[in-house]
VEXMARRO-296066 format. One record per residue (C-alpha): x, y, z; residue in one letter; residue number from 1. Coordinates in steps of 0.05 Angstrom, whole numbers, plus 5000, padded with zeros to 4 digits. Layout:
# VEXMARRO-296066
X, Y, Z, A, NUM
...
This chain:
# VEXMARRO-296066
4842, 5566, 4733, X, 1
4840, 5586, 4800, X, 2
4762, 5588, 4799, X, 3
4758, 5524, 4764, X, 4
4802, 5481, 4822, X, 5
4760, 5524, 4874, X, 6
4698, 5489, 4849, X, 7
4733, 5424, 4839, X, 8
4743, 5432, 4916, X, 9
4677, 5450, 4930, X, 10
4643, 5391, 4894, X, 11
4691, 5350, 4929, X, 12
4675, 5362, 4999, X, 13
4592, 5366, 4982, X, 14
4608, 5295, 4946, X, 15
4635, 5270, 5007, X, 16
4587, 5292, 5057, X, 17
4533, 5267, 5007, X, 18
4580, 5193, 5017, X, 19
4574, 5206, 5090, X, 20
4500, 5220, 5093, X, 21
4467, 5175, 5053, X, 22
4517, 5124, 5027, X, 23
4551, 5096, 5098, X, 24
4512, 5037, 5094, X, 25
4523, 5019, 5027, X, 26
4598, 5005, 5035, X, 27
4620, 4934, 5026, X, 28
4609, 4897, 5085, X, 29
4660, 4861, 5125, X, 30
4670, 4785, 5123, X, 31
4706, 4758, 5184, X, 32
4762, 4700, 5164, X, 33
4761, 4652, 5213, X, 34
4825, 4621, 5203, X, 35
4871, 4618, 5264, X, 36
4894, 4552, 5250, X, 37
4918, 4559, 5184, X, 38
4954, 4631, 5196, X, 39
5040, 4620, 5198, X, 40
5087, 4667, 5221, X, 41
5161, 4684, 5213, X, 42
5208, 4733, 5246, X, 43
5257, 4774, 5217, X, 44
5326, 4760, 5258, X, 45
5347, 4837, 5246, X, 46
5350, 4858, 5315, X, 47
5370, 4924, 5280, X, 48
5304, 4924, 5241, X, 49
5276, 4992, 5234, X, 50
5219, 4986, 5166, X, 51
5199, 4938, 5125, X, 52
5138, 4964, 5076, X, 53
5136, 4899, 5018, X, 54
5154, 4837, 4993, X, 55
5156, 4813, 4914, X, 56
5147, 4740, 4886, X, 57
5143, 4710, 4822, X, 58
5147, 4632, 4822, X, 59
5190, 4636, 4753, X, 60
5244, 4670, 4792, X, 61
5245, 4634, 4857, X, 62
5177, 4591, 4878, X, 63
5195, 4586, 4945, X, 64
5214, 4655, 4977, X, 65
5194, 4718, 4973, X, 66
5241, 4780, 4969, X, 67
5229, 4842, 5017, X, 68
5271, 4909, 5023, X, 69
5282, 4914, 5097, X, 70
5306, 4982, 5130, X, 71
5359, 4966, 5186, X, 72
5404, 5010, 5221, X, 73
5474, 4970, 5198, X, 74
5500, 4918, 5147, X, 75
5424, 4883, 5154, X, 76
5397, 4947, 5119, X, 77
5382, 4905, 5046, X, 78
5345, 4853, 5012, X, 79
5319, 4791, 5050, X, 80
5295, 4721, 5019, X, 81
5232, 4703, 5063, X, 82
5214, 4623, 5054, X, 83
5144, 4613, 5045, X, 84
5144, 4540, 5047, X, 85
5142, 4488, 5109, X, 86
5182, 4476, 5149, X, 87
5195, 4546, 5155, X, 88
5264, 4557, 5139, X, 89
5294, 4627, 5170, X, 90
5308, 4685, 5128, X, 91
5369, 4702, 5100, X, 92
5396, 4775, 5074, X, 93
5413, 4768, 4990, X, 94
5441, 4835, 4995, X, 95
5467, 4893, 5028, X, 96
5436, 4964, 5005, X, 97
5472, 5034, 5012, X, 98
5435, 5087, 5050, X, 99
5403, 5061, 5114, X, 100
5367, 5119, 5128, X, 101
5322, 5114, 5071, X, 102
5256, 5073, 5075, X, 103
5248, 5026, 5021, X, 104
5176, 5022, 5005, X, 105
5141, 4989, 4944, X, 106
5174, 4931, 4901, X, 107
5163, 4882, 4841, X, 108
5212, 4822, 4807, X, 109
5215, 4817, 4740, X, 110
5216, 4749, 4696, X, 111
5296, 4754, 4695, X, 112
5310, 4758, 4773, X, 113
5307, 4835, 4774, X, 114
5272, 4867, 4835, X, 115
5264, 4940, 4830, X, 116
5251, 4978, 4896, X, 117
5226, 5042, 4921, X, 118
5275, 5090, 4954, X, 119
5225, 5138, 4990, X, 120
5283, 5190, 5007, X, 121
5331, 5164, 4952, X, 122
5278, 5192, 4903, X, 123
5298, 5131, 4855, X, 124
5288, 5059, 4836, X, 125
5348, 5006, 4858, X, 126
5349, 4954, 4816, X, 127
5386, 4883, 4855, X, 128
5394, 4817, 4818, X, 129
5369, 4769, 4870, X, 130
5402, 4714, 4838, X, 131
5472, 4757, 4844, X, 132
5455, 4794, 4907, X, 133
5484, 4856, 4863, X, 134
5461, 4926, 4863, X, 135
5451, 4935, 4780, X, 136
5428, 5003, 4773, X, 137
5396, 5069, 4808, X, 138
5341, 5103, 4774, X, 139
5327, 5181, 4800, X, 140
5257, 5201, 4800, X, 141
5228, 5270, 4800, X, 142
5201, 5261, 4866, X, 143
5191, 5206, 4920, X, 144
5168, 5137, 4899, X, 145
5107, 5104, 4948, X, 146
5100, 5037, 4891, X, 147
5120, 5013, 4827, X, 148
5091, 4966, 4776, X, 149
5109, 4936, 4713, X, 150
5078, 4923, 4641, X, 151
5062, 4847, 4638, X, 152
5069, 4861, 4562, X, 153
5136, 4887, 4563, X, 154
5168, 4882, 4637, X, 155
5217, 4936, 4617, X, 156
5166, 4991, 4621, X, 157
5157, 5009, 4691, X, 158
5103, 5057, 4720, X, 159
5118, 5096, 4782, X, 160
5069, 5126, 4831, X, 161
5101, 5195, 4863, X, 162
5086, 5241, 4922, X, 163
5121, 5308, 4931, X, 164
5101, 5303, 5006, X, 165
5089, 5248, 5057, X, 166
5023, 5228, 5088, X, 167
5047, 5188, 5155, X, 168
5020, 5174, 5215, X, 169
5075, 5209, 5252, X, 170
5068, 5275, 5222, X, 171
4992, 5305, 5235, X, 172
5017, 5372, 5208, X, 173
5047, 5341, 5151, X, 174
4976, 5304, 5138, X, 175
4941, 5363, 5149, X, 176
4983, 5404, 5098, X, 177
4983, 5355, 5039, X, 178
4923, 5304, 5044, X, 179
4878, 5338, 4992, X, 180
4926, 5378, 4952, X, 181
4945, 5343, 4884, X, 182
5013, 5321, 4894, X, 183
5021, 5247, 4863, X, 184
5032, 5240, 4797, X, 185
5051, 5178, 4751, X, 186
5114, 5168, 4711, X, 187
5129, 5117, 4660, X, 188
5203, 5088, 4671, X, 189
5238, 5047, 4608, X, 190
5289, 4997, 4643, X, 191
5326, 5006, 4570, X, 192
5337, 5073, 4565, X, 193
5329, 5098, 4634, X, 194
5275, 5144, 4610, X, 195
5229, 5181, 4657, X, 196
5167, 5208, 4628, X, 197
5102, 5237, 4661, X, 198
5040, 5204, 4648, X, 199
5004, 5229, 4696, X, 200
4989, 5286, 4742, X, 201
4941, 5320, 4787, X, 202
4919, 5257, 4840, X, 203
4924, 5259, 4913, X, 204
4972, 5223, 4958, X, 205
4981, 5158, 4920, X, 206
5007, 5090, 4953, X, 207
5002, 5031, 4901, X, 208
4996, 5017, 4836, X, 209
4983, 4956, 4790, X, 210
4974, 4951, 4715, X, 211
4902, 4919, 4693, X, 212
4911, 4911, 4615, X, 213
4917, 4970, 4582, X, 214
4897, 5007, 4647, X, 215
4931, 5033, 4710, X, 216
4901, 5030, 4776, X, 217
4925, 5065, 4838, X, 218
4905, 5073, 4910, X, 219
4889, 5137, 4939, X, 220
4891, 5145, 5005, X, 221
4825, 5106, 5016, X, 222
4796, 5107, 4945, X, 223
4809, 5070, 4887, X, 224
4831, 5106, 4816, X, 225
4831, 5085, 4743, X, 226
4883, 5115, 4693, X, 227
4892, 5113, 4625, X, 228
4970, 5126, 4621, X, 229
4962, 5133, 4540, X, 230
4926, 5199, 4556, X, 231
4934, 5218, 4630, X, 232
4868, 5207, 4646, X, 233
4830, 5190, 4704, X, 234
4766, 5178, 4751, X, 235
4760, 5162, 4814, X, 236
4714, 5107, 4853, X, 237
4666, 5125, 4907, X, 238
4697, 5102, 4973, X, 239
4687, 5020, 4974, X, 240
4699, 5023, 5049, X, 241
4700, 5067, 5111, X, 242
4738, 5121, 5086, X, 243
4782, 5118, 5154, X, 244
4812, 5066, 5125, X, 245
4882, 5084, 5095, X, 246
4896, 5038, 5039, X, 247
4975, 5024, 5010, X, 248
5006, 4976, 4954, X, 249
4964, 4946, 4909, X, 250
4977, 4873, 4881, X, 251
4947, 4823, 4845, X, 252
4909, 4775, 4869, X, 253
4909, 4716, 4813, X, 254
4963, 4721, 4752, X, 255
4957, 4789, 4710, X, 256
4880, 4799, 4705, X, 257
4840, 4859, 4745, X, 258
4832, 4822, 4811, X, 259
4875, 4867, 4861, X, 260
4891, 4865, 4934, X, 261
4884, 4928, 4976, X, 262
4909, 4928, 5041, X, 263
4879, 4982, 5101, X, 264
4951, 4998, 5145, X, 265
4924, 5048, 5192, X, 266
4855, 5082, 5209, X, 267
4851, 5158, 5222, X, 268
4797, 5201, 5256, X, 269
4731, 5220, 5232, X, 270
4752, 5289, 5237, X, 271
4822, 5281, 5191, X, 272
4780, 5248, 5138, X, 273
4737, 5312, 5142, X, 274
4787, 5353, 5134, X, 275
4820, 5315, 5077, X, 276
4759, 5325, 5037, X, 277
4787, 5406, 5025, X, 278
4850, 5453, 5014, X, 279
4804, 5495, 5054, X, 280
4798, 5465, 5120, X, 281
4858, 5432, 5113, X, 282
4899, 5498, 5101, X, 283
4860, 5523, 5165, X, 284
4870, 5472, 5208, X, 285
4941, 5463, 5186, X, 286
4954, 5529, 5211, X, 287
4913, 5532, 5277, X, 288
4945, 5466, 5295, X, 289
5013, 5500, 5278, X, 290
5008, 5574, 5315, X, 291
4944, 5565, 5360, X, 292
4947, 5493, 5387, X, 293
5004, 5462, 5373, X, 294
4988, 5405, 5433, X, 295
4918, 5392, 5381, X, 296
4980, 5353, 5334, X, 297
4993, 5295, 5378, X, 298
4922, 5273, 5378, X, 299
4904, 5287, 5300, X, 300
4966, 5239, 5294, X, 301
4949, 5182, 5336, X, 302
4933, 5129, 5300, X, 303
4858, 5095, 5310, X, 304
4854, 5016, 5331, X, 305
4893, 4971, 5280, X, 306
4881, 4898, 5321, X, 307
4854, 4867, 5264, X, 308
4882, 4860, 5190, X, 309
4833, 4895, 5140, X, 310
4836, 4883, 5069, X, 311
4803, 4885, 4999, X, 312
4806, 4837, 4937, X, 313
4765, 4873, 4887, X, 314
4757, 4854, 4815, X, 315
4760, 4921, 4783, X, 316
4738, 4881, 4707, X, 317
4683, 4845, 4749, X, 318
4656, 4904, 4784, X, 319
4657, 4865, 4844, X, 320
4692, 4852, 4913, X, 321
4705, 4831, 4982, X, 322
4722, 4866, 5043, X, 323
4757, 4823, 5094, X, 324
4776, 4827, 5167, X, 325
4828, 4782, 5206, X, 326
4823, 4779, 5286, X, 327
4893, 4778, 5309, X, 328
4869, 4768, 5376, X, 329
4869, 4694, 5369, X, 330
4875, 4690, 5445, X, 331
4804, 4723, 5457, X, 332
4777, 4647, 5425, X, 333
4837, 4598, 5440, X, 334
4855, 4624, 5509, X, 335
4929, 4655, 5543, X, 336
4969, 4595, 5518, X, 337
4959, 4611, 5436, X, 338
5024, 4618, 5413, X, 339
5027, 4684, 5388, X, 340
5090, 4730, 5351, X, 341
5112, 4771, 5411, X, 342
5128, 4842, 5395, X, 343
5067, 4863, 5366, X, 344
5036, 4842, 5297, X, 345
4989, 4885, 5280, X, 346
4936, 4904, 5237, X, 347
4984, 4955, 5208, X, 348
4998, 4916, 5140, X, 349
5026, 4955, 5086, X, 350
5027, 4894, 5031, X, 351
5000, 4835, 5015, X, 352
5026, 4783, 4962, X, 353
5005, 4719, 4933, X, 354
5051, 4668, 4932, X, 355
5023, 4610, 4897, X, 356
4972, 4587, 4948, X, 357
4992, 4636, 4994, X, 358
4980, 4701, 5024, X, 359
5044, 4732, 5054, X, 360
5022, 4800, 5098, X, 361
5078, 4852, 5110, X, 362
5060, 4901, 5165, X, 363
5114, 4957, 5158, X, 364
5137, 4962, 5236, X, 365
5134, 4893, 5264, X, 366
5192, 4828, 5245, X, 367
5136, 4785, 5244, X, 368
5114, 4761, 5170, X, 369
5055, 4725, 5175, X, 370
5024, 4676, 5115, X, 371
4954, 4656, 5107, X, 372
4928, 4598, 5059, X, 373
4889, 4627, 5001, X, 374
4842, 4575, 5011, X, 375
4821, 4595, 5076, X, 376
4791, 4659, 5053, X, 377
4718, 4667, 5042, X, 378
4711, 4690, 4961, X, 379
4648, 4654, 4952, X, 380
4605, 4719, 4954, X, 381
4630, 4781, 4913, X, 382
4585, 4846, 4924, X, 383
4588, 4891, 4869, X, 384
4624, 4959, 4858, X, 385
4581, 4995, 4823, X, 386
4531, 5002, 4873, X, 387
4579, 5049, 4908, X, 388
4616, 5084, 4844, X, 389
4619, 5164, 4850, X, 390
4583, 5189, 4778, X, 391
């Protein structure tokens, strides 16, 4: 066993160096959206606001808002009701959660009003009734929940990406420790019974998941991965996309077929990436950074240039994709008087959801939600996938 995950290791980092070497310029390229005009924003009035990592729609529930968790540090700490529509009508809380000191990360509605969030630190699924504003039920999980999704074929059978550490851009050690060790695995939750059951096991640091058919598909890091939850197994695509690219929650793009969105939150150093690629260097560095150079951690943790939003809408059926970039420096084009959100909307967007003919981008540590017409992005021109998949 212990020889066998050695070489696993070993093909892993020569597989990536072979990406690096030979492979960097067949990544997808990236297609600028030139669409200041059409781009809406709306703030959050939570002056207590601490996190916000997703929002959840489903036009059968409510067609004109969205629902987000938000983290606050009082009473605002709970479920918000985000208008997508114009004019733009200002949010309004549905809910109140317990726990403010929990991050509430990935979420989905259901059909009957349901939305079921991630409790990072909870280690459980809440459950609210947006139509109630009630707290219905609390699920414990075996570990920490990053995303959730449910079976379009039976909405009461939830699947559940876990860590059993955190990969954050505040904790370089952390990062270090746990990037390429297989911590994430993938449970199957029945709303019915309350029923937790494996399905999956062995992945790295996972942060969304969506269900494609009979299929699973979850983002790793910066890769995408297909699972088959009927048998627990899985394969990994080559890297679509600079591989500094952190990806999070995955969502559909168009109703319940294999067109998904993948949003890029935060870009790390060449040099983290490298070390990602093995428990080797990662165990090393993790422990030079801790007892030889401690002052090394502040840098591996700052976070690279995030200015502009980055995202991917690939169609994992199609084999095909498009990688696509948002200048949020409208001012560079439009001048000093663009009105512009004021406390700093970033490229650092954890989610993306369609609503209807809208995009609606979350970025986890700004108020600001801003909304982009889905007809302003250029889908004209899919490149394939398998060009760039990892055999």
């Amino acid at each position: 066993m212990v020889f066998v995950e050695s070489f696993q290791q070993i093909q892993r980092t020569y597989c990536y160096f072979r990406r690096m070497r030979r492979r960097r310029r067949e990544y997808l390229p990236w297609v600028d959206v030139e669409n200041d005009e059409a781009r809406r924003f709306v703030k959050l009035p939570i002056p207590s606001f601490r996190f916000i990592e997703s929002c959840a729609y489903r036009s059968c529930v409510d067609p004109d808002h969205v629902y987000a968790p938000v983290q606050a540090t009082d009473a605002r700490h709970g479920v918000w009701r985000i208008g997508i529509r114009q004019p733009q009508p200002e949010p309004e809380q549905v809910c109140m959660l317990p726990d403010p000191e929990h991050e509430l990360f990935g979420s989905k509605l259901l059909s009957d009003g349901r939305l079921v969030i991630c409790s990072f630190q909870g280690e459980r699924l809440l459950i609210v009734d947006v139509h109630t504003g009630a707290l219905v039920d609390q699920i414990p999980l075996p570990a920490a929940p990053n995303d959730v999704a449910y079976d379009p074929a039976d909405e009461a059978i939830l699947y559940v990406c876990v860590n059993s550490s955190r990969y954050g851009d505040q904790h370089a050690l952390n990062a270090l420790r746990v990037a390429s060790h297989d911590l994430g695995d993938i449970f199957r939750v029945d709303l019915r019974d309350r029923s937790v059951v494996r399905v999956a096991s062995g992945l790295e640091v996972m942060a969304g998941i969506a269900v494609v058919g009979e299929e699973l598909w979850v983002s790793e890091l910066y890769r995408l991965v297909r699972v088959d939850p009927r048998t627990g197994s899985w394969e990994r695509l080559s890297d679509t996309h600079d591989p500094r690219f952190l990806a999070d929650n995955l969502t559909h793009f168009s109703g319940r077929g294999g067109k998904l969105i993948l949003p890029m939150y935060r870009q790390a150093s060449w040099l983290e990436v490298w070390l990602s690629q093995s428990n080797v260097l990662s165990r090393l560095a993790y422990r030079l950074v801790r007892n030889v150079m401690p002052s090394l951690a502040a840098w591996l943790a700052e976070p690279g240039e995030v200015e502009d939003v980055r995202f991917g809408i690939y169609d994992v059926e199609a084999e095909s994709g498009h990688l696509l970039r948002l200048d949020l420096n409208p001012k560079k084009r439009f001048g000093p008087d663009r009105a512009f959100p004021d406390d700093n909307f970033d490229g650092a967007v954890t989610h993306i959801e369609r609503a209807d003919d809208t995009l609606v981008l979350i970025n986890y540590r700004s108020r600001w939600v801003m909304m982009v017409p889905v007809a302003s992005l250029p889908l004209d021109d899919p490149q394939p996938l398998r060009a760039v998949m990892c055999g």
